[in-house]
TITORPA-242550 format. One record per atom (N, C-alpha, C): residue number from 0; residue in one letter; atom name; x, y, z. Coordinates in nm, 2 decimals. Layout:
N
+--------+------+--------+--------+--------+--------+
! drenfi ! doro ! nudren !      x !      y !      z !
+--------+------+--------+--------+--------+--------+
!    NUM !    a !     CA !      X !      Y !      Z !
...
+--------+------+--------+--------+--------+--------+
END
This chain:
133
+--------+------+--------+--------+--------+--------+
! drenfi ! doro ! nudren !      x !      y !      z !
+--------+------+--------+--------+--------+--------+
!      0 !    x !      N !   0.08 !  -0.12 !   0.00 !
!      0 !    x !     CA !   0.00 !   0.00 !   0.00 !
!      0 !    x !      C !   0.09 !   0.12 !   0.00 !
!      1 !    x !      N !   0.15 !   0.11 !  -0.11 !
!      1 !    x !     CA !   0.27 !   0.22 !  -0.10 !
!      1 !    x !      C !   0.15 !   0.37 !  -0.17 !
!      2 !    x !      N !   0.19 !   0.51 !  -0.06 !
!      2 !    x !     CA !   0.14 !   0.62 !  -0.10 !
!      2 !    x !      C !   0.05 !   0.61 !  -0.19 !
!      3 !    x !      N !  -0.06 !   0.59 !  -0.17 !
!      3 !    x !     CA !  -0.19 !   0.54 !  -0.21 !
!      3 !    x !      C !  -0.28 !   0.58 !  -0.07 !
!      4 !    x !      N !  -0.43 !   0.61 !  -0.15 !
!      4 !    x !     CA !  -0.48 !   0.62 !  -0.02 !
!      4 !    x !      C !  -0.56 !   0.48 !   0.02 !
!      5 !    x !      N !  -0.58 !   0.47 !   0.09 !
!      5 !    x !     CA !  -0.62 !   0.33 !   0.17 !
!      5 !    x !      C !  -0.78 !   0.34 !   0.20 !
!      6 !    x !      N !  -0.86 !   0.22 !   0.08 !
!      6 !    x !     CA !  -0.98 !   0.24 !   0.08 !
!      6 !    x !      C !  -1.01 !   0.15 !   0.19 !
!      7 !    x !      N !  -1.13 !   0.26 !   0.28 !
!      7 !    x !     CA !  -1.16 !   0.16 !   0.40 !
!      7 !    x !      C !  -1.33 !   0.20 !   0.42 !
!      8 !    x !      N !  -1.43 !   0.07 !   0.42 !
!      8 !    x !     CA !  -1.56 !   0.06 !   0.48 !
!      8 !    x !      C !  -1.59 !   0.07 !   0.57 !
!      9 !    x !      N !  -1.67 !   0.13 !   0.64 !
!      9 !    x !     CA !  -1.71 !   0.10 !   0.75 !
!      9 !    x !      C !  -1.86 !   0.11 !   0.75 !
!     10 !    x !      N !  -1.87 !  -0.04 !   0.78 !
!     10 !    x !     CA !  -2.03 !  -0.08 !   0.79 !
!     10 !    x !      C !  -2.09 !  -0.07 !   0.96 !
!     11 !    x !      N !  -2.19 !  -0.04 !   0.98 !
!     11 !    x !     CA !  -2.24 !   0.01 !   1.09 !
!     11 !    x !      C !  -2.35 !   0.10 !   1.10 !
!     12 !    x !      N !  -2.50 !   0.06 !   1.13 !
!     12 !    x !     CA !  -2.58 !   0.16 !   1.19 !
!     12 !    x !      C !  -2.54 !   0.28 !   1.28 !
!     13 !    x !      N !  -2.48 !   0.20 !   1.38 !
!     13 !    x !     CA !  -2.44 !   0.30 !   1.51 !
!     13 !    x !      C !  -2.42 !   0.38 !   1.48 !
!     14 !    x !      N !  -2.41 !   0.52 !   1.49 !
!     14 !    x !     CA !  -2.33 !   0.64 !   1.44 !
!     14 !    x !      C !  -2.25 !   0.67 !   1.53 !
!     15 !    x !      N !  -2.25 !   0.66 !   1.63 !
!     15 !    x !     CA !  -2.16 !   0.70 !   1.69 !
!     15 !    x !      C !  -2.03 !   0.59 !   1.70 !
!     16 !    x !      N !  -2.03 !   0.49 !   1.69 !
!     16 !    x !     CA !  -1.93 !   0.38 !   1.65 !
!     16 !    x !      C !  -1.85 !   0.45 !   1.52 !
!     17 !    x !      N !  -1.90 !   0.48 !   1.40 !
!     17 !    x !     CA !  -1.89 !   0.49 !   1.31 !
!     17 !    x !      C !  -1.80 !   0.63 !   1.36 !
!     18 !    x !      N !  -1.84 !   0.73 !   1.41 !
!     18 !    x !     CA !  -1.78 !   0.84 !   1.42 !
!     18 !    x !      C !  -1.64 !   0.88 !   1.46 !
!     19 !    x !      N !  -1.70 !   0.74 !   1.63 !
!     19 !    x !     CA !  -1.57 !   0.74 !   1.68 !
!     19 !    x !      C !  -1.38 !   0.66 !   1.62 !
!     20 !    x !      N !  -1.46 !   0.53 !   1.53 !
!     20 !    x !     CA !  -1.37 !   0.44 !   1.41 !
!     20 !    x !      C !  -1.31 !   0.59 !   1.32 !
!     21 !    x !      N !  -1.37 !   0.71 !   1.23 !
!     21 !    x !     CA !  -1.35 !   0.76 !   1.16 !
!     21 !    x !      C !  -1.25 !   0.88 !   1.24 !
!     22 !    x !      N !  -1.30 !   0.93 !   1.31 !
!     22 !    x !     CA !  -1.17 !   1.01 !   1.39 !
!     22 !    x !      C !  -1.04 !   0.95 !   1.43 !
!     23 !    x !      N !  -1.06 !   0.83 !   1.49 !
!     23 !    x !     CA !  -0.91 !   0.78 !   1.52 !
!     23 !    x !      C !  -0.88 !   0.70 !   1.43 !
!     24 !    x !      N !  -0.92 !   0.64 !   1.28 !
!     24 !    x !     CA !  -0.85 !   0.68 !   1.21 !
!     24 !    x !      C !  -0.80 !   0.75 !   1.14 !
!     25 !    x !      N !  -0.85 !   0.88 !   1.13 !
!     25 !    x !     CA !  -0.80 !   0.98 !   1.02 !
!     25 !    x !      C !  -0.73 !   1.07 !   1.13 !
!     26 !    x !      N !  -0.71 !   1.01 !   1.28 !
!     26 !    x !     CA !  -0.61 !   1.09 !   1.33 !
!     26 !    x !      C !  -0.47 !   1.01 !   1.38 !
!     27 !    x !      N !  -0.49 !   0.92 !   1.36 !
!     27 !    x !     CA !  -0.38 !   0.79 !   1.34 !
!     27 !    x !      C !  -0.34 !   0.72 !   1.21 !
!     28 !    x !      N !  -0.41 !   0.74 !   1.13 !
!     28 !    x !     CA !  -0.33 !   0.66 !   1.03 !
!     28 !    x !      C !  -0.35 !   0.75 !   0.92 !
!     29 !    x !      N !  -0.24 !   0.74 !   0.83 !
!     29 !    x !     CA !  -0.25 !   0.85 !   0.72 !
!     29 !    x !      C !  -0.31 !   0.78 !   0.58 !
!     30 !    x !      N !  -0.33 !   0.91 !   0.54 !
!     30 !    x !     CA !  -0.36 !   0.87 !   0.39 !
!     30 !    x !      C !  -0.51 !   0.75 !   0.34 !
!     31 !    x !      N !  -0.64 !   0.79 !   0.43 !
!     31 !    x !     CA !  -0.74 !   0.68 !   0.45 !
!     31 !    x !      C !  -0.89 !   0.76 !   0.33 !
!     32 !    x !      N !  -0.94 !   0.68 !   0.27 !
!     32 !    x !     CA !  -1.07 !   0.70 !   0.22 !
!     32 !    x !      C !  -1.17 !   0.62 !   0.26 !
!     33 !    x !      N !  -1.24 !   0.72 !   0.37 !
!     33 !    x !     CA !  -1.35 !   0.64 !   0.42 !
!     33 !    x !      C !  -1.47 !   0.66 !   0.32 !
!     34 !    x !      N !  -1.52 !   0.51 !   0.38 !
!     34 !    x !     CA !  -1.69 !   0.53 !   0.27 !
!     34 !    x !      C !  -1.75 !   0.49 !   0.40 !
!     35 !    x !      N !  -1.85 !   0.48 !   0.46 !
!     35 !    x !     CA !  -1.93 !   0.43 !   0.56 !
!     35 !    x !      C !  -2.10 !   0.39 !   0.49 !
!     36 !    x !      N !  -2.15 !   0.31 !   0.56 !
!     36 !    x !     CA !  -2.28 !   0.21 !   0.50 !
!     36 !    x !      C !  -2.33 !   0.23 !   0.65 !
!     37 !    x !      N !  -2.49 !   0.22 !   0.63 !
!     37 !    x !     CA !  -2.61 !   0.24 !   0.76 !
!     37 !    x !      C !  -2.64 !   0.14 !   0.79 !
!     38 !    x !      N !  -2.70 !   0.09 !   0.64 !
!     38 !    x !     CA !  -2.75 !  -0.02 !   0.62 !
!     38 !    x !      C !  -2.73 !  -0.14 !   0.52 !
!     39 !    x !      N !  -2.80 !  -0.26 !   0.53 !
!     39 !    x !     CA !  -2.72 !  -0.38 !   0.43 !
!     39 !    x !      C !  -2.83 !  -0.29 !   0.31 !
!     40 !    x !      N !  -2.88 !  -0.26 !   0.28 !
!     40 !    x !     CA !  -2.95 !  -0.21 !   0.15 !
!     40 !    x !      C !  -2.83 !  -0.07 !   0.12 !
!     41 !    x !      N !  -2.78 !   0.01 !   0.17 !
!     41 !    x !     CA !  -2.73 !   0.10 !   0.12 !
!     41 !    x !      C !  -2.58 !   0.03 !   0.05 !
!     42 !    x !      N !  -2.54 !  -0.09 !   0.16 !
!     42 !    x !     CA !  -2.41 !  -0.19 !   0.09 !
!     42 !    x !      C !  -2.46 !  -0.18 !  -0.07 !
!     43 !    x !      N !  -2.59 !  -0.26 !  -0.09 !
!     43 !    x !     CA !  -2.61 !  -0.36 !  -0.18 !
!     43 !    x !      C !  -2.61 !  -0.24 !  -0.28 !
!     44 !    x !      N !  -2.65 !  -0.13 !  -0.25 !
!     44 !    x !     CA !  -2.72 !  -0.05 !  -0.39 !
!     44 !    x !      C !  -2.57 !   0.03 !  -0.42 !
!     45 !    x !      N !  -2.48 !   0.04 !  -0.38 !
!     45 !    x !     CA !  -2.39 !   0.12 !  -0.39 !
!     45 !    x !      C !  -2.32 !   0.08 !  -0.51 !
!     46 !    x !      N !  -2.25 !   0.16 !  -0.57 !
!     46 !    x !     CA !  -2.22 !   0.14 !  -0.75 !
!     46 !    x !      C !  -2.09 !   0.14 !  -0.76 !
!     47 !    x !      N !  -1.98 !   0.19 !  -0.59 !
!     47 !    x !     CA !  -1.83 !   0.15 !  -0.58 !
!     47 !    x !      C !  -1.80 !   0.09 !  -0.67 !
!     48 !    x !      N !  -1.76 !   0.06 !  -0.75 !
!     48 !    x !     CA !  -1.62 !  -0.05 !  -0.81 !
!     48 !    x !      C !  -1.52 !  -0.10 !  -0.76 !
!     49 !    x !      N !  -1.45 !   0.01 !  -0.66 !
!     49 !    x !     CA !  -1.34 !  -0.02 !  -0.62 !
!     49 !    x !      C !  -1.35 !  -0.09 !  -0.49 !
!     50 !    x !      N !  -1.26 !  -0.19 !  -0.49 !
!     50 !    x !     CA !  -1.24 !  -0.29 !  -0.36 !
!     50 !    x !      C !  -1.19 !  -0.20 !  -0.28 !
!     51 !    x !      N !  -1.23 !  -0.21 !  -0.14 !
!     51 !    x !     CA !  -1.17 !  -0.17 !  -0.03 !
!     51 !    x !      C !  -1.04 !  -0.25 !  -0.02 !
!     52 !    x !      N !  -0.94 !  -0.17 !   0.08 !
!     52 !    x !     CA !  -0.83 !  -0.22 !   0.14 !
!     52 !    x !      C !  -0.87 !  -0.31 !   0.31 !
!     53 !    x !      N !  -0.98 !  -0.21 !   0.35 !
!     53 !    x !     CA !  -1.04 !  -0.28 !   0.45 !
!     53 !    x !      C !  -1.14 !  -0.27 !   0.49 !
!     54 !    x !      N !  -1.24 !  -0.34 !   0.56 !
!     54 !    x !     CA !  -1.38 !  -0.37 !   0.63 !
!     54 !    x !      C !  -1.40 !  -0.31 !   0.75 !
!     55 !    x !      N !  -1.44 !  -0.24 !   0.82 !
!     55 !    x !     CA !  -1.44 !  -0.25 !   0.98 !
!     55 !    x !      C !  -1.61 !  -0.27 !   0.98 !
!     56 !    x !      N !  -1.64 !  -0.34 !   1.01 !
!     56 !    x !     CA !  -1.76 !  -0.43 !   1.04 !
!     56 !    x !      C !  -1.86 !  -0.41 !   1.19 !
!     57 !    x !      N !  -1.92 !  -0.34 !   1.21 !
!     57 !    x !     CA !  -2.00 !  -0.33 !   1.32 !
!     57 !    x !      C !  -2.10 !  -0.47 !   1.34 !
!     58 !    x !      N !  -2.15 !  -0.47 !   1.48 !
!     58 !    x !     CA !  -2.25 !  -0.63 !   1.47 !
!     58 !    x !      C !  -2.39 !  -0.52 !   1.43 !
!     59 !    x !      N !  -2.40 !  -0.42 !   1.46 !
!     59 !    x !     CA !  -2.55 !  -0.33 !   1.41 !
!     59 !    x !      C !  -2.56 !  -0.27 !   1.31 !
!     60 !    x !      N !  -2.64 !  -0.39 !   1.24 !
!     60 !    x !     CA !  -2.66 !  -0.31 !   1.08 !
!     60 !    x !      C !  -2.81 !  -0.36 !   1.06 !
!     61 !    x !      N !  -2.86 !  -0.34 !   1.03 !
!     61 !    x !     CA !  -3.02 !  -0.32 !   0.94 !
!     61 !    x !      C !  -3.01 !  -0.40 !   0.84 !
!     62 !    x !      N !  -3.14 !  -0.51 !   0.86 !
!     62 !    x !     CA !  -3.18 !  -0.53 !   0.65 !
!     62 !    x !      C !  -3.08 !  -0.65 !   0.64 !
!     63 !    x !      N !  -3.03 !  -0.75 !   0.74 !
!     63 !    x !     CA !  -2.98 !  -0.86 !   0.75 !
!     63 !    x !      C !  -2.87 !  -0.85 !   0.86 !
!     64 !    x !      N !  -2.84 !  -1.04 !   0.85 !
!     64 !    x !     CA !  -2.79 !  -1.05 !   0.94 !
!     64 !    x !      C !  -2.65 !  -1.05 !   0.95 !
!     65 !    x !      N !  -2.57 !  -1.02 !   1.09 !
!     65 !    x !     CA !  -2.48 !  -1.00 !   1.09 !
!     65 !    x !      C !  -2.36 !  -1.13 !   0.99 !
!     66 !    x !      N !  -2.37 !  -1.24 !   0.98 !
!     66 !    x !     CA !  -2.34 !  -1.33 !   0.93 !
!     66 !    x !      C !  -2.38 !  -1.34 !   0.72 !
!     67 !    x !      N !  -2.51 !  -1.25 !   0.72 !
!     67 !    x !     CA !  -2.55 !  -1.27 !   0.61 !
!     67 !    x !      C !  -2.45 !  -1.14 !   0.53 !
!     68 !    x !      N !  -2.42 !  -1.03 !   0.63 !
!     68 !    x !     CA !  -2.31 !  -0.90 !   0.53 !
!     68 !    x !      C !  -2.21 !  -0.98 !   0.54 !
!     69 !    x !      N !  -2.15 !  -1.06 !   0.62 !
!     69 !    x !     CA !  -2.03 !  -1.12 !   0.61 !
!     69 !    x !      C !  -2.04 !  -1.20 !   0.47 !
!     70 !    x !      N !  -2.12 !  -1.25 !   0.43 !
!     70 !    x !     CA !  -2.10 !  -1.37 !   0.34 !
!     70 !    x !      C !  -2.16 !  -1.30 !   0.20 !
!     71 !    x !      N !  -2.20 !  -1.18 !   0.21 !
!     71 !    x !     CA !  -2.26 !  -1.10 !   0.09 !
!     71 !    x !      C !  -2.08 !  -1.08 !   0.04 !
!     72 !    x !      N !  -2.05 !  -1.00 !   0.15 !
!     72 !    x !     CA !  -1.91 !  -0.96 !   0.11 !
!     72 !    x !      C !  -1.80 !  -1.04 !   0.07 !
!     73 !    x !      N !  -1.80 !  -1.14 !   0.13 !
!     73 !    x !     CA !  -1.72 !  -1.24 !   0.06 !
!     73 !    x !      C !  -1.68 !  -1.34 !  -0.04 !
!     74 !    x !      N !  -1.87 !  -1.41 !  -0.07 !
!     74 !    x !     CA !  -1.93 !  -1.51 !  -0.13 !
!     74 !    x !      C !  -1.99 !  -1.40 !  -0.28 !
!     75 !    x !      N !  -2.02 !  -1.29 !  -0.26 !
!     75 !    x !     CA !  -2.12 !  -1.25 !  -0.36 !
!     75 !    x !      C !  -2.05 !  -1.14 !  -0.41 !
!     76 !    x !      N !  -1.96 !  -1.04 !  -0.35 !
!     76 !    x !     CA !  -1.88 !  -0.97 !  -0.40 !
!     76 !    x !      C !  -1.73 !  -1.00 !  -0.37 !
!     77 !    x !      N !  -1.73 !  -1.11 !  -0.34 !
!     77 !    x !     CA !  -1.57 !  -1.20 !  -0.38 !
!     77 !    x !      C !  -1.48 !  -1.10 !  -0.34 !
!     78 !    x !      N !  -1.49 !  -1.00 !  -0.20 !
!     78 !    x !     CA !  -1.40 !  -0.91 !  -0.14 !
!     78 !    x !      C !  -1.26 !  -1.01 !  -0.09 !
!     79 !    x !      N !  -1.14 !  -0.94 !  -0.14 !
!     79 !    x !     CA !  -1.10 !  -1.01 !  -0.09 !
!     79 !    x !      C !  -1.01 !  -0.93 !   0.08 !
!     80 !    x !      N !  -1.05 !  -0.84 !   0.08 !
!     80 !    x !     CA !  -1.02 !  -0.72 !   0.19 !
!     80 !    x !      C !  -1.01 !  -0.76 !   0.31 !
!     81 !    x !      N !  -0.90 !  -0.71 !   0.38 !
!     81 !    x !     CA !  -0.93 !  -0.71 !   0.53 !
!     81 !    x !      C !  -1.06 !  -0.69 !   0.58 !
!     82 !    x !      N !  -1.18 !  -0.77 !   0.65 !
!     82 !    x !     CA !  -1.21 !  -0.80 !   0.77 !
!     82 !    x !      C !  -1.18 !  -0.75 !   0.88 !
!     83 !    x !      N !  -1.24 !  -0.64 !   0.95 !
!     83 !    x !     CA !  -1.23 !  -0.66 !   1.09 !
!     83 !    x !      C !  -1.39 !  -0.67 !   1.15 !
!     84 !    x !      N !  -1.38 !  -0.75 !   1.25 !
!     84 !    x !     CA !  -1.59 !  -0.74 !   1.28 !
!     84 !    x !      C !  -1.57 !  -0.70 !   1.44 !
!     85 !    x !      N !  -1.65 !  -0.64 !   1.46 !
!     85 !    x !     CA !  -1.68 !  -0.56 !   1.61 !
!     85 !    x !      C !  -1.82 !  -0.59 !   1.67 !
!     86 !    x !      N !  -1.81 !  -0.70 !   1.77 !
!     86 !    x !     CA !  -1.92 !  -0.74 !   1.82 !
!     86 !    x !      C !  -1.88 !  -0.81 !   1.97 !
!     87 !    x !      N !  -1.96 !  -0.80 !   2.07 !
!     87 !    x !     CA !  -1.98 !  -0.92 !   2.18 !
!     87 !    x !      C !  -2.02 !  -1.08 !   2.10 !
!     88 !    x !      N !  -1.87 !  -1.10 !   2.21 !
!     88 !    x !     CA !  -1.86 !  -1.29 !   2.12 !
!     88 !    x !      C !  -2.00 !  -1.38 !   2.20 !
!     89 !    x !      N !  -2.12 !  -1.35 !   2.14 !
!     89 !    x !     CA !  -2.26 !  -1.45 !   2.22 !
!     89 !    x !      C !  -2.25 !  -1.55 !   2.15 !
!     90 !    x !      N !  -2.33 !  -1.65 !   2.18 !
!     90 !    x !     CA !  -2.34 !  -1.74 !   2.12 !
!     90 !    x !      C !  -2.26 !  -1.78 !   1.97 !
!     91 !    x !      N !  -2.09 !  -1.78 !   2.03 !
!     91 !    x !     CA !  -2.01 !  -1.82 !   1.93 !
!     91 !    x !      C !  -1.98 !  -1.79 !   1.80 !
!     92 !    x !      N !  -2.07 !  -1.63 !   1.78 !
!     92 !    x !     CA !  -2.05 !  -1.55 !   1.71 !
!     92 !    x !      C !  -1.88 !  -1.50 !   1.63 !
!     93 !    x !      N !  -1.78 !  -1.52 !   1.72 !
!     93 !    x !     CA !  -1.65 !  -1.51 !   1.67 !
!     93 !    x !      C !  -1.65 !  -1.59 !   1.60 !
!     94 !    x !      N !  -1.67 !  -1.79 !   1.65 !
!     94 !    x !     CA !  -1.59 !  -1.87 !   1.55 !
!     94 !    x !      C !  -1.69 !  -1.83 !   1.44 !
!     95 !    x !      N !  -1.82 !  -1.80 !   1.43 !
!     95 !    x !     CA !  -1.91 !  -1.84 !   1.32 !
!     95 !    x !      C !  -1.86 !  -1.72 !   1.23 !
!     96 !    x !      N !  -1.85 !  -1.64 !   1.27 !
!     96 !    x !     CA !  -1.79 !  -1.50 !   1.16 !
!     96 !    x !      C !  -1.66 !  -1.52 !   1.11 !
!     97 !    x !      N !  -1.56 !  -1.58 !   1.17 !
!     97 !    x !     CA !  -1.43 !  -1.68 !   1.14 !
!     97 !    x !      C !  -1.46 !  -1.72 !   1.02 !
!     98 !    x !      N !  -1.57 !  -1.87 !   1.07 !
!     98 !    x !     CA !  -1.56 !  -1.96 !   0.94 !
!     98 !    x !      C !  -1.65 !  -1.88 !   0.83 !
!     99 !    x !      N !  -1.66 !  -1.75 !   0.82 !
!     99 !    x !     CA !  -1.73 !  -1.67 !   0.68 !
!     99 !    x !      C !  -1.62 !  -1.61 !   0.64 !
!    100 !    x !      N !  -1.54 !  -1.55 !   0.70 !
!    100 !    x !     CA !  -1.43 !  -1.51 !   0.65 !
!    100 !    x !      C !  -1.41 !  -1.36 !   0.67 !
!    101 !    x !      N !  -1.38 !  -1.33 !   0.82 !
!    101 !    x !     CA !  -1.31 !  -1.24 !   0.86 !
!    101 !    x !      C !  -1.18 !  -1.25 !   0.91 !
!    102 !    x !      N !  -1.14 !  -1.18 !   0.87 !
!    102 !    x !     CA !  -0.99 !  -1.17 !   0.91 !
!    102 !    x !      C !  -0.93 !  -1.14 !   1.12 !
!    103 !    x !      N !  -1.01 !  -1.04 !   1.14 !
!    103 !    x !     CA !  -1.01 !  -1.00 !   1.29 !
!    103 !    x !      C !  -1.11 !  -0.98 !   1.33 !
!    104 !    x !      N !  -1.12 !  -1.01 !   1.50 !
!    104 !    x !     CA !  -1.23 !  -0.99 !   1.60 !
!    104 !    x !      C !  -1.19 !  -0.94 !   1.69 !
!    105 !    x !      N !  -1.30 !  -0.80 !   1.74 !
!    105 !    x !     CA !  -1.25 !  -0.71 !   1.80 !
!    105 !    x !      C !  -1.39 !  -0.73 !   1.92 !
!    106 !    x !      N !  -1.33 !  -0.77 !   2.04 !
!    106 !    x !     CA !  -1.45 !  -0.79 !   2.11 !
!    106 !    x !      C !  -1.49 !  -0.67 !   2.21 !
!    107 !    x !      N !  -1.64 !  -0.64 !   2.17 !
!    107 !    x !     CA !  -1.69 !  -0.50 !   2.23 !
!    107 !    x !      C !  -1.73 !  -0.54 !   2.42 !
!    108 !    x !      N !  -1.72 !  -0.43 !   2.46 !
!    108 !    x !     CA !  -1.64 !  -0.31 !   2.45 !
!    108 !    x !      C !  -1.46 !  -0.33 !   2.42 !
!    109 !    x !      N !  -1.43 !  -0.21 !   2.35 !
!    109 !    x !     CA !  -1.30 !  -0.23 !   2.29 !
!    109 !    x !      C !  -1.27 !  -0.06 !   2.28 !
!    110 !    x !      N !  -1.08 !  -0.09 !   2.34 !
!    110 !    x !     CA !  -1.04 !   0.07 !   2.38 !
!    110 !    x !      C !  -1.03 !   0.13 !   2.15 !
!    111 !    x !      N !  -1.10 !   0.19 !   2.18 !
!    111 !    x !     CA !  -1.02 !   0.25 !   2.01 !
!    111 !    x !      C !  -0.87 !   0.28 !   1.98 !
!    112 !    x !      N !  -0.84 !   0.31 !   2.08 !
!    112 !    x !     CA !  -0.70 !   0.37 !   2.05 !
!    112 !    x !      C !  -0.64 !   0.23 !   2.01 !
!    113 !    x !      N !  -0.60 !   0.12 !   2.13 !
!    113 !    x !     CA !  -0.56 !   0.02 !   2.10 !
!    113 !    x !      C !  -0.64 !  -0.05 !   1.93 !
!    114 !    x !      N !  -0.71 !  -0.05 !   1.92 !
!    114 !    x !     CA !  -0.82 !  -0.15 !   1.81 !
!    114 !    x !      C !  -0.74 !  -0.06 !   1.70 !
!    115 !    x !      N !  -0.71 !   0.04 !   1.66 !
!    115 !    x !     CA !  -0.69 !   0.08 !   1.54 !
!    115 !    x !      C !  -0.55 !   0.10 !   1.49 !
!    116 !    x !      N !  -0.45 !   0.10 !   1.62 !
!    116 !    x !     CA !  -0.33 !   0.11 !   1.63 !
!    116 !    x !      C !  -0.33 !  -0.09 !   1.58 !
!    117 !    x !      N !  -0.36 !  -0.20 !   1.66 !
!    117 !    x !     CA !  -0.34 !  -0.30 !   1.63 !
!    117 !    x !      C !  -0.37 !  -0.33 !   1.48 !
!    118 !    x !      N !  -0.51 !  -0.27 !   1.43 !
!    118 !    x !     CA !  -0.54 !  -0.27 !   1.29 !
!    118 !    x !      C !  -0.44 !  -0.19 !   1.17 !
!    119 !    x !      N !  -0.37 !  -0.07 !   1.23 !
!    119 !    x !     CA !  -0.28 !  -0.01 !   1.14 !
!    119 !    x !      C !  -0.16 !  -0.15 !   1.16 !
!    120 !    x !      N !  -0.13 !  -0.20 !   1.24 !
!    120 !    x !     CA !   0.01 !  -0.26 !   1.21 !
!    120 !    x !      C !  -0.04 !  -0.41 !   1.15 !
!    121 !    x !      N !  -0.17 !  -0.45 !   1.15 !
!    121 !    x !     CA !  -0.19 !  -0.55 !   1.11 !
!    121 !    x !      C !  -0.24 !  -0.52 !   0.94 !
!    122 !    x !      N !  -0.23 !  -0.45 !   0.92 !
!    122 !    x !     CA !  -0.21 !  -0.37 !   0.76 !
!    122 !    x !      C !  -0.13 !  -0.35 !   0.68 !
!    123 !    x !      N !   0.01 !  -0.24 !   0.77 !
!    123 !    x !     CA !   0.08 !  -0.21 !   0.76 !
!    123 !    x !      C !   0.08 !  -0.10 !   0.70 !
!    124 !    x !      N !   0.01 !  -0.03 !   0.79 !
!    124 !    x !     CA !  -0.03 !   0.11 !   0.74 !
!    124 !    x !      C !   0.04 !   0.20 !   0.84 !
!    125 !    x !      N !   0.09 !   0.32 !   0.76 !
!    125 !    x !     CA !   0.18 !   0.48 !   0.84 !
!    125 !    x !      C !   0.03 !   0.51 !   0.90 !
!    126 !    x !      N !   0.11 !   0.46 !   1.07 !
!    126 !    x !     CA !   0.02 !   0.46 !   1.17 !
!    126 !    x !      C !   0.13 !   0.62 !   1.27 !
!    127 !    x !      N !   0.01 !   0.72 !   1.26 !
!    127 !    x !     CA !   0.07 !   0.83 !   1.30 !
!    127 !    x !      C !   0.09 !   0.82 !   1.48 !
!    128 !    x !      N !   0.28 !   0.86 !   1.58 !
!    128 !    x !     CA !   0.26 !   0.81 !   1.65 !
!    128 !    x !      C !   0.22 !   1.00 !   1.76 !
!    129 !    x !      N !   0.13 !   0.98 !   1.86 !
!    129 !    x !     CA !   0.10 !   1.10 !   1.89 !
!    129 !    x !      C !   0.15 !   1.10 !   2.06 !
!    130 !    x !      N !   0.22 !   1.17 !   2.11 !
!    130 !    x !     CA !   0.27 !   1.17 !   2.27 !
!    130 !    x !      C !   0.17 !   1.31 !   2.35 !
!    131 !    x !      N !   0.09 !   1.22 !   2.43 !
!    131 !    x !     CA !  -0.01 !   1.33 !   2.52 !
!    131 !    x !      C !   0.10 !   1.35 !   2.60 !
!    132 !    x !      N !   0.06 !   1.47 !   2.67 !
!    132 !    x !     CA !   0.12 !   1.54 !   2.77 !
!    132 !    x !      C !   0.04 !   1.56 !   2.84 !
+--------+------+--------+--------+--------+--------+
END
C-alpha cells in the first residue's frame, strides 16, 4: 500500500461507533478514504467499483444479518479485503464469523486507541505516533 490512499468501509448503523472508528482513524493513520454504509440495503445499492483495502464491520446493521453481510461480502462480491468485525462474542459468534471469513475480532467493549493502532500494524499502514502530555 505504497502512497496510495487506503480504501476503507465501515459498515455500521451506530453512528456513533462509526464516528468514533473515523476520527481515530484519520487521526492515526495516514492517507485513508472512508466510505461508511447504515445499512445492508445501502451496501447492496452502492455502485463502488473499487475494492476496499479494509472492512471495519460493526455487529449493528439493518436489512440482515450480521453473518449474512459477512458472506454478501465475501461469497457474492468476492472481497478479498481485510475483515475486521466488532461485536460481543454471544453465542459463538467469533468462531461463526471466522468460518465466513473475517480476518479479525474485535471484542466490544473495545479501547479504540488500541483497536486501530493493532489494525494499522496489522495492515501495515503509516500509523501516525502522537505523545499526550
Amino acid at each position: 500500500m505504497d502512497n496510495k490512499k487506503i480504501k476503507i468501509y465501515i459498515i455500521s448503523e451506530d453512528l456513533i461507533f462509526i464516528q468514533l472508528i473515523k476520527f481515530m482513524l484519520n487521526h492515526y493513520v495516514s492517507d485513508t478514504d472512508i466510505e461508511e454504509f447504515n445499512t445492508f440495503s445501502e451496501l447492496l445499492n452502492s455502485e463502488n467499483t473499487i475494492a476496499p483495502d479494509l472492512i471495519l464491520l460493526d455487529d449493528i446493521i439493518s436489512g440482515a444479518t450480521i453473518m449474512e453481510v459477512i458472506s454478501y461480502l465475501r461469497l457474492t462480491r468476492k472481497l478479498l479485503s481485510t475483515i475486521c468485525f466488532f461485536s460481543v462474542d454471544v453465542y459463538d459468534i467469533k468462531t461463526k464469523a471466522i468460518a465466513r471469513g473475517i480476518n479479525y475480532f474485535y471484542e466490544k467493549p473495545f479501547n479504540p486507541k488500541i483497536a486501530i493502532k493493532d489494525i494499522a500494524q496489522n495492515m501495515n499502514l503509516k500509523y501516525r505516533k502522537y505523545v499526550y502530555q
